[in-house]
N, C-alpha and C positions, 0 to 999 in steps of 0.2 A: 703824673704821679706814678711812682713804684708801686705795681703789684705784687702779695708776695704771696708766698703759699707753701705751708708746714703741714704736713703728713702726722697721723698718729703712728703708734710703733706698730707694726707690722709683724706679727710671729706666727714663722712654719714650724710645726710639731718634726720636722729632720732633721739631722746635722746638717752642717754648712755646708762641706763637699759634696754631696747630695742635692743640694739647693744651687750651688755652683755647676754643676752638670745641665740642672734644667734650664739653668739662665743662659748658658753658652748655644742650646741647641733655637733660641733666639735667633741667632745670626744663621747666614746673612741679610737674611728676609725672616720674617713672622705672618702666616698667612692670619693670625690671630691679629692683626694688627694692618686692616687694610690699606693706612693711612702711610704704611711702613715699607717701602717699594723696593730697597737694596740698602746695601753698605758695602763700601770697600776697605779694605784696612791698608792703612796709612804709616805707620808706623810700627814699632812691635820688637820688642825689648822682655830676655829672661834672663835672669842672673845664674851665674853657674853652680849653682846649688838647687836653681828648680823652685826656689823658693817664693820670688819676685815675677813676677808677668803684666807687662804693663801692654796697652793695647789699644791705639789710635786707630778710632774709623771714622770715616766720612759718609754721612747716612743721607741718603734720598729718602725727602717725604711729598706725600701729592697730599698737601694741605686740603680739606673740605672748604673751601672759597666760594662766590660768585666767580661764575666766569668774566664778568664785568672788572670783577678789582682784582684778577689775573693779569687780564689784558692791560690793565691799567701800567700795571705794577712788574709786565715784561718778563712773567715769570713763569712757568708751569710745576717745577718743584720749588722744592724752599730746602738746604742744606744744611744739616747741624756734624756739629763735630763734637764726638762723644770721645774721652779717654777713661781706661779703666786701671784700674789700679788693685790687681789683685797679690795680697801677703799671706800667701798659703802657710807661712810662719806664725801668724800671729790670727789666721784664719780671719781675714779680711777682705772686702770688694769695696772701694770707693769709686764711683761713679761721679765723672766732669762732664756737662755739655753747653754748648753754648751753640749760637746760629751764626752760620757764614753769610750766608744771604742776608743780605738789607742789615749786617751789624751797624754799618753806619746811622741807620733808622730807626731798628727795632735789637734791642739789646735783652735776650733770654738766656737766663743762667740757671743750671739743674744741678742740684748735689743729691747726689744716694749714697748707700753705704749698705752693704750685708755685714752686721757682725754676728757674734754667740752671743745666745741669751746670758746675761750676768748670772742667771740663778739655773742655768740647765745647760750645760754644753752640749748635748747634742737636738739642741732648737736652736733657729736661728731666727735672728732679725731685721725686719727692714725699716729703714727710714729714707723720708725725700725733702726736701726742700727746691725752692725754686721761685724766681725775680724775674719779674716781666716791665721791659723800661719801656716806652713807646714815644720817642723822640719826635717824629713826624713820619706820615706816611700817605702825601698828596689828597690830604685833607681827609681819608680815612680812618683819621686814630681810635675814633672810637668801635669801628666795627671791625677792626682788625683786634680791638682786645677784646671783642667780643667773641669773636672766633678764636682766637690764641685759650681764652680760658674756657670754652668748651669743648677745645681739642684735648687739652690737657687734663680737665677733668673727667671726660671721657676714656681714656687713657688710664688713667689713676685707677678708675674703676675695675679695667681688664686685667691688672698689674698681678694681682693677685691670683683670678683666674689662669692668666698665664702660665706663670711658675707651678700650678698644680696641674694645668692642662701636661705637660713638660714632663711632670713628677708622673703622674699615668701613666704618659707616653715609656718612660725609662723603667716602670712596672712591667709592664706587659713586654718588655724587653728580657725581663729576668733581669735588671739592674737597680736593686734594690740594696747595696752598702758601696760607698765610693771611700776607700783606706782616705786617712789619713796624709799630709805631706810627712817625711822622716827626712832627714838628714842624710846625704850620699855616703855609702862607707866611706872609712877613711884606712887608707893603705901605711903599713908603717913608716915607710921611705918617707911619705910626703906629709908624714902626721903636724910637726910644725905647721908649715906653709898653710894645710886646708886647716888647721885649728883657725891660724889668722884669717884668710878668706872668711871663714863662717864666723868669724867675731866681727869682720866688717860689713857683712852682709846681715846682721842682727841689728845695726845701726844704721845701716845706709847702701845705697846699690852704686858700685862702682861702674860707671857708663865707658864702653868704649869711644872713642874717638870719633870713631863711624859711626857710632848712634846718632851722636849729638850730629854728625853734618848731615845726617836723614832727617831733621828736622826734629828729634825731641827734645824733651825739655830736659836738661841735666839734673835744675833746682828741685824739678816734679819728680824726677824720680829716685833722688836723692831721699826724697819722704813719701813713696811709694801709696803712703795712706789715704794721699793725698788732702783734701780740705778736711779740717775736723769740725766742721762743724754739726753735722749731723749724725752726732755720735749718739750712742745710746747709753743708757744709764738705768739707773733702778726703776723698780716700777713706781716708786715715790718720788720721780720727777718729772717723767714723763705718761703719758696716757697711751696703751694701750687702744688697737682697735677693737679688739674684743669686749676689756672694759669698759669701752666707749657705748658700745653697743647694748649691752649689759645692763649698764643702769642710768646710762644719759640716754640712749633711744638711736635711733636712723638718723644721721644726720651725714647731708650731703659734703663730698670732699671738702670744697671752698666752708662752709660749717663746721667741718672738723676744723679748719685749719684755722680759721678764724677765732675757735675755744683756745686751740693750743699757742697760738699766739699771743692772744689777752693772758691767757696762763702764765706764762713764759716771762712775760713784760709783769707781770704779778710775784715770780720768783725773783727776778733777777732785782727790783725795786721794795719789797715787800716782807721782805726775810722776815719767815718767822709766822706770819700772820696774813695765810694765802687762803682765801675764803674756800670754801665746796666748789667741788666741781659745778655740781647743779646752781648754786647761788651764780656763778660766774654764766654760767649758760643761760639763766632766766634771763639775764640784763641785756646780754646778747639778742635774746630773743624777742625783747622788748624794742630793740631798736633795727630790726631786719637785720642782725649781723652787721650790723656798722659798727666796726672796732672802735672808733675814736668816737661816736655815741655812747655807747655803751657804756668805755671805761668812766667817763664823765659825768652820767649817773650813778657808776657803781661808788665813785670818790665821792660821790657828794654823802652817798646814802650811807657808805660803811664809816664819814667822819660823825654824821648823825647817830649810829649803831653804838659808834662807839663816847659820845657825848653824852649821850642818855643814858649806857649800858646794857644797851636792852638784850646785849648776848647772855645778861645775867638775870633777867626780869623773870625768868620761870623759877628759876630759885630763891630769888630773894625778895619776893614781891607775892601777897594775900592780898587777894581780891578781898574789898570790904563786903560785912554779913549781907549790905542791902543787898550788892549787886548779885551776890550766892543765891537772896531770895527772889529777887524781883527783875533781873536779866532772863529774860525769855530763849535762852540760846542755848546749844550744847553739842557736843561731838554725838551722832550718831550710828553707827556702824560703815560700810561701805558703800559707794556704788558699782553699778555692772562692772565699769574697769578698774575697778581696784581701788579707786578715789578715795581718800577719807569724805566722810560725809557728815557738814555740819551743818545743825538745824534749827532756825532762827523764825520765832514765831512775833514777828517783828507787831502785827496787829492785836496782839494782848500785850504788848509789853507799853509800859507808862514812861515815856520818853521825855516829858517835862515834869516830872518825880527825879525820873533819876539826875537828872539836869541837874535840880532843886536839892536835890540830897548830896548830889557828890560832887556837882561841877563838871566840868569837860576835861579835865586832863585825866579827872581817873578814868573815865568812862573810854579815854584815849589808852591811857595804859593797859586797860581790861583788853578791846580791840584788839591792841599790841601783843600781848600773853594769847589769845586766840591763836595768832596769826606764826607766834611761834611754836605753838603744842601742833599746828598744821603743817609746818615746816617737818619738826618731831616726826610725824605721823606718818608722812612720804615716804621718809627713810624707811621704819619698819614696813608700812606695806608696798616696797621697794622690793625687802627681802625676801615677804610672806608669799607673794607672788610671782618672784623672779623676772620681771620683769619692772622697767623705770616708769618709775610715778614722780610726777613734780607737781603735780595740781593736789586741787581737791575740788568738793560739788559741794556747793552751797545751795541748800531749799530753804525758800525764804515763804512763809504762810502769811498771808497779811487778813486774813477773815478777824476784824473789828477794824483795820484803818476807817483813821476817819479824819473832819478836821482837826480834832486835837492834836493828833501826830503831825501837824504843819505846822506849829508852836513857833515861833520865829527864831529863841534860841537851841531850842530842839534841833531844827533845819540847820541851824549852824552847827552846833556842837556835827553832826551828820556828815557835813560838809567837810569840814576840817577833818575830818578822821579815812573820809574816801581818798581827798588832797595825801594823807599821810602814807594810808596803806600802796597808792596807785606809785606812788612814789619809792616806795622801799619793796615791797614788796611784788613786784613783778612774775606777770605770768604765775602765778599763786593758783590762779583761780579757772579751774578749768572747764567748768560748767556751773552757771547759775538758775536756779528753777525757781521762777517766780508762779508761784498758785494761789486763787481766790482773789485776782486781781478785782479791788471792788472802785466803783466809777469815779473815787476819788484821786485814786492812783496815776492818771496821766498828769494832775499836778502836780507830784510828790516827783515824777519823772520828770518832767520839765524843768524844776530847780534843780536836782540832781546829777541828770545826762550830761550836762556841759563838764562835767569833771573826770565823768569818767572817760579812760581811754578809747579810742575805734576799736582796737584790739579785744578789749575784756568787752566790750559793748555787743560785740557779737557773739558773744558765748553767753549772753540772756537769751534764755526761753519764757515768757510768757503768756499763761494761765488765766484764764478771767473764770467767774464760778465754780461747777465741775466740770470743766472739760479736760483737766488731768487727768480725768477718771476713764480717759476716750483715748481712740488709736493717736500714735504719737505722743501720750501722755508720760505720766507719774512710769511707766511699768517696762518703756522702755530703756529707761537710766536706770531704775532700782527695783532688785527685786521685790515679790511679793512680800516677801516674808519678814521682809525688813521693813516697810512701809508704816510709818508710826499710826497708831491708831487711832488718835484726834485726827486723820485724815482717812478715817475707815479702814486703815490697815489691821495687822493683827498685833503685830509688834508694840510692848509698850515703850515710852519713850520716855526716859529722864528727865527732860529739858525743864524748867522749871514753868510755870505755867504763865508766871508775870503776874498781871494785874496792878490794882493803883499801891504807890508808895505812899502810906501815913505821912500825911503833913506832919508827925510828930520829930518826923525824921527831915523834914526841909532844915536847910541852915541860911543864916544873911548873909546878903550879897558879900559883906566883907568878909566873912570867914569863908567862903569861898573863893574871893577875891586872891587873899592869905593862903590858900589852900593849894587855888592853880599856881600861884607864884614858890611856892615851896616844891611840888612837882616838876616845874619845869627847873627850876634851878638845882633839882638833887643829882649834883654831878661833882664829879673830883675837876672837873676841868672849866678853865674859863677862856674866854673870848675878849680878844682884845681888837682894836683897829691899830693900822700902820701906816703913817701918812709921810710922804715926800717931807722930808725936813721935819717931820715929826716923828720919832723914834716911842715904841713902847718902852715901858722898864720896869721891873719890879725887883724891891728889896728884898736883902736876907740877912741880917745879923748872925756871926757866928761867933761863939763865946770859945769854943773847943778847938785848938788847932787839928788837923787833923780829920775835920769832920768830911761828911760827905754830899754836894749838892746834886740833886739829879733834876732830870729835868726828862717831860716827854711834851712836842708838841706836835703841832700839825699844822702846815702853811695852805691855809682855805683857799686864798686867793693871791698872785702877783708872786713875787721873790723880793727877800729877805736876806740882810745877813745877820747870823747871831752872835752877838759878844759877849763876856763875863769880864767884870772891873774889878778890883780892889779899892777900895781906900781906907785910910784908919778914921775918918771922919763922917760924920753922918750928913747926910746931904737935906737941905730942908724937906718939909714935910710934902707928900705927893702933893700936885697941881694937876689938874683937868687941862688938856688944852682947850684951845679954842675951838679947833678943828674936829674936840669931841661930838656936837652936836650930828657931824655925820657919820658918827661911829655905827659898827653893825647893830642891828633891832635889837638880837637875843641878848636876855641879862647881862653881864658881865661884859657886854660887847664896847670897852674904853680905849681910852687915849692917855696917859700917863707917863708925864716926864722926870728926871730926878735929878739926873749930872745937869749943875746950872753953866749955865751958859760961860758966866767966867773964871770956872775950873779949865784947867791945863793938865790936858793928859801928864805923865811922868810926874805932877807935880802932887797936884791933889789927889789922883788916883791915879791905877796901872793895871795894863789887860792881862788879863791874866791867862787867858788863850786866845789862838789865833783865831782872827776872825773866818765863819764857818757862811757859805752863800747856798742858803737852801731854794729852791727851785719849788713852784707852785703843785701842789698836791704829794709833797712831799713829806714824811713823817719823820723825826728827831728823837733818839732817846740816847740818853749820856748820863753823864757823872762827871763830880771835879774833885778831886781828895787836899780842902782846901790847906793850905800850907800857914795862913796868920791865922788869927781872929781879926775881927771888925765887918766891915759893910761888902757884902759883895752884891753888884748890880749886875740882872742877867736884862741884857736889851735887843730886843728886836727892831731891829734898822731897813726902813726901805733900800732895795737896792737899786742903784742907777746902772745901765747899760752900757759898759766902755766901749768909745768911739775906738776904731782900730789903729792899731798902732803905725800900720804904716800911712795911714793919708786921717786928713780931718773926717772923712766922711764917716759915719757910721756903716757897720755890716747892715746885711739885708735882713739876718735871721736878728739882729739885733733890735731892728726897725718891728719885724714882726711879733718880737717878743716884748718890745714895751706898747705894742697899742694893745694889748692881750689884760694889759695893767688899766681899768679905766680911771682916769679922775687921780693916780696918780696915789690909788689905795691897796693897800694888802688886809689882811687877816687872817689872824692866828688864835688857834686855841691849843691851851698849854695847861698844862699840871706839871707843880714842882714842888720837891720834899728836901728834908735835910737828916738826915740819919748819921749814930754813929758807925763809924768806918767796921768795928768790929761787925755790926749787924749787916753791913753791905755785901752781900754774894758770899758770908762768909768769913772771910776773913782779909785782912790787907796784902796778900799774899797775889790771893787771885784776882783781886784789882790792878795788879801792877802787872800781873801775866797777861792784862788784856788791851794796855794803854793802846789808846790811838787818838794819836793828834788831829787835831781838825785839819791841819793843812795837806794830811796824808788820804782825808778820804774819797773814794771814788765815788760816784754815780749807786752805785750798788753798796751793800752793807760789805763793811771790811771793817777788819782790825789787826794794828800792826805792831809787833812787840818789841819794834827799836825806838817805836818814838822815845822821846824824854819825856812828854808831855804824862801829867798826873791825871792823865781825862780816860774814862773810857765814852767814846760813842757809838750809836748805834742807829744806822740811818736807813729808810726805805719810802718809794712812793705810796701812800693809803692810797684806796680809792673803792 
């Protein structure tokens, strides 16, 4: 498997030629860089304007190895071949290197680049990227990548120091402004001639003959800038080491590189709707930095976020009067680092009351509004403090548990909501205080424990009597002064006090039955299943030429493709398939057919866009600016895997991508409207300025303004 590894941006408060001075005094050797033994230069190419300098060397390294897998391996150094690519014109350094040694085996590729800061020309910046392939190596592969990426993050580390060691170094020299590159006079006799030279040399380096039979590359330095890939760009696209630092915390190279990667893979599939920095790093962290863990909870969790709404639960959601009075919980002040701190007096509060009064979804959605005002709360005391906070400390008082808090739907309701939060809300929780642990409690832990993570599991402390009140207690996470005063502190405390809910206020089983069935269903969006030979489909009557259909959904599970039909005739009334009964669990989760079987395309109806194959965990938003009136059908179709063209066999990635599909099932959840065209973005103007055909779009969100197509879409990975 491909290693890979992306750099946050990198910025020196100098100008670039300043920064270019310190980098050159690098060579030939870096005593700062033990591992760094010599370089010779190999090639070496300037245009005659002074403007271009391109710079091939061959660098000897003495790899930190076993001397075992030396001798194994026939080797005592390991050779890379760095070229550089310096445009004093456009004040640039792109950086190529690759290894000689063992390419056959072990294939390492490095991109750099110094550019100018976008928003300060006289700062500059660094970026690195870098691919580690590990082909075979005499049954060593894994501890040769294990070495490969501690040499290099090791390195990563110095990179920085370097270039300031350098920057000192040319201080103390008295070399403290390096001019500018200018342009070589230009004499009147030859004013033509160098006008053209320096018009071609603004485009492209003209290589002598001789160059190229020394072994350069013509193509390389024809684009002097060499690979663009690790270009730099605003600070709204890329992340900042400083930033990084700032308000996500320390985090090691391969950690950095591992955010700005998920990132990355988040812009480039995501347009529009790219979570927090911090959200994207909790999930990370939840999963030891496994990218492909990670992203996999984060799609489950942000289709959830966004099925529920709960981005919008703090604004459009009152907690009901009981829970105001008879929820024993509340935000507290701080802890010693800065924590929000909330305090939940779980042993007065009446847990089969509120069951009885509200049900478990509300008592879920309450939880849920918590967990977002705690999200809130980081932020600010993010800023209050200047330093990054993602948790918070929860103090949990249990002084009255007892049996009644073991209620059986109590325990559940409990459980469901640990299931919920462990789930979405990752790494949240950065310290738990458990106090007044009384002897009932290691049963209340024993159904509990199984749910919660290893992770959060060790961030419980507890408390049994007063022993919070003793060394290692209550006083080393919170100050005195904050310490609530139903626990002897001084501080008084908000939280409400609990106690039993009036059976006046219980409801019957059915109205609360009714009750969790309306919460869980208050969504703009539904769920459908998508089976092999069983296609989704839902109507839309349009009375209004003209009108406009949009649509947004989300492919949960498998690959789909999406089509929109016409016909002027109505199709009989929806059917269940068969196949419904293994539709997904959540509400709305159907199977619904409509085109009957002995309808003929062209005849009975007609597609009215190209069909669109969306790819699993992938999100959909568009429009159709319908042209008749009558039925139009939007249908989601499983898609089948084409065998390849040139032999019967299937591809491999083909094979691997339909066992991915189990049983041969997808799922989608969609919301769709019909609006007049007047009300749509405006006006029919700038829906036409944004047409893009299905057949035109990429991987990434595009839109192209020569389709003919009357669609606009608008497509990216959720996740």
């Amino acid at each position: 498997m491909v290693q890979k590894y992306q750099s946050p941006v990198r910025v020196y408060k100098h100008p670039f030629e300043l920064i270019m001075a310190a980098y050159e005094r690098r060579f030939p050797t870096c005593p700062l860089i033990p591992m760094f033994v010599d370089s010779d230069t190999v090639n070496e190419f300037k245009s005659e304007d002074g403007a271009i300098h391109v710079i091939e060397r061959r660098c000897k390294l003495d790899i930190d190895a076993p001397r075992l897998l030396k001798k194994i391996a026939g080797v005592d150094y390991v050779y890379f071949v760095q070229k550089n690519s310096l445009n004093s014109r456009e004040r640039t350094l792109h950086i190529e290197a690759h290894n000689e040694t063992f390419s056959n085996r072990v294939i390492i590729n490095e991109h750099c680049c110094y550019t100018v800061h976008p928003e300060n020309e006289d700062w500059t910046c660094f970026e690195q990227s870098a691919s580690l392939d590990i082909k075979s190596f005499f049954g060593f592969e894994s501890t040769v990548e294990k070495i490969a990426m501690k040499q290099y993050t090791s390195n990563i580390k110095k990179g920085k120091e370097i270039i300031e060691y350098y920057l000192r170094q040319l201080e103390e020299e008295g070399i403290t402004f390096v001019p500018r590159w200018t342009p070589p006079s230009i004499g009147p006799s030859s004013e033509t001639s160098s006008s053209s030279k320096s018009q071609v040399a603004s485009t492209a380096v003209v290589v002598p003959e001789a160059a190229l039979k020394e072994g350069l590359n013509g193509e390389a330095l024809s684009n002097p800038g060499g690979t663009p890939e690790p270009t730099v760009g605003t600070p709204d696209d890329k992340l900042d080491a400083d930033y990084i630092k700032r308000y996500l915390g320390d985090l090691t190279p391969l950690q950095e590189s591992c955010l700005i990667r998920l990132r990355q893979w988040l812009q480039e599939t995501h347009k529009g709707k790219i979570p927090k920095d911090e959200h994207i790093l909790r999930f990370l962290r939840a999963r030891d930095f496994n990218i492909d863990k990670a992203r996999e909870i984060m799609c489950q969790s942000l289709t959830w976020r966004k099925q529920h709404q709960v981005d919008y639960i703090l604004d459009t959601w009152t907690p009901p009067q009981v829970l105001q009075d008879y929820y024993a919980g509340g935000w507290h002040h701080h802890d010693k680092d800065g924590r929000p701190l909330y305090v939940l007096r779980l042993g007065q509060m009446d847990t089969k009351g509120l069951v009885r009064a509200l049900g478990e979804e509300a008592l879920l959605r309450y939880v849920l509004s918590i967990n977002e005002e705690g999200l809130r709360r980081c932020e600010e005391n993010t800023k209050v403090f200047g330093r990054p906070i993602s948790s918070w400390t929860c103090l949990v008082d249990l002084e009255g548990l007892n049996m009644r808090h073991l209620w059986r739907p109590g325990v559940k309701a409990l459980l469901r909501i640990i299931e919920v939060v462990e789930a979405n809300y990752p790494e949240t929780l950065g310290r738990l205080l458990i106090l007044r642990a009384p002897r009932v409690f290691p049963v209340l832990w024993t159904l509990v424990s199984p749910f919660i993570d290893d992770n959060t599991r060790r961030k419980f402390l507890i408390y049994a009597g007063n022993d919070y009140q003793g060394p290692g207690g209550l006083l080393d996470y919170i100050d005195r002064e904050i310490i609530p005063d139903f626990l002897s502190g001084e501080c008084m405390c908000e939280v409400p006090e609990g106690g039993l809910v009036p059976k006046s206020l219980y409801r019957t089983a059915e109205e609360l039955e009714n009750e969790d069935l309306k919460l869980w269903t208050e969504t703009i969006y539904q769920s459908a299943s998508v089976f092999k030979g069983a296609p989704h489909e839902i109507l839309i009557q349009i009375v209004d030429a003209a009108s406009v259909i949009t649509w947004d959904f989300d492919v949960c599970k498998g690959d789909i493709v999406f089509n929109i039909y016409h016909s002027k005739r109505s199709p009989q009334p929806p059917k269940k398939d068969s196949l419904g009964a293994h539709s997904i669990t959540s509400p709305g989760g159907n199977n619904v057919q409509l085109i009957d079987k002995v309808w003929q395309l062209g005849r009975d109806y007609s597609m009215v866009e190209s069909p669109l194959i969306c790819k699993e965990g992938e999100s959909v938003q568009g429009s159709h600016v319908t042209r008749w009136p009558g039925f139009y059908i939007l249908q989601w179709k499983f898609h089948s895997m084409p065998a390849c063209a040139a032999t019967n066999l299937p591809r491999v990635d083909d094979v691997l991508a339909s066992l991915q599909v189990s049983s041969h099932k997808c799922k989608v959840m969609y919301y769709t409207e019909v609006i007049g065209s007047e009300d749509f973005r405006g006006s029919m103007t700038s829906l036409e300025s944004s047409h893009s055909g299905f057949s035109q779009l990429s991987a990434a969100t595009t839109t192209s303004s020569q389709s003919h197509s009357s669609s606009m879409i608008s497509r990216w990975r959720f996740c």
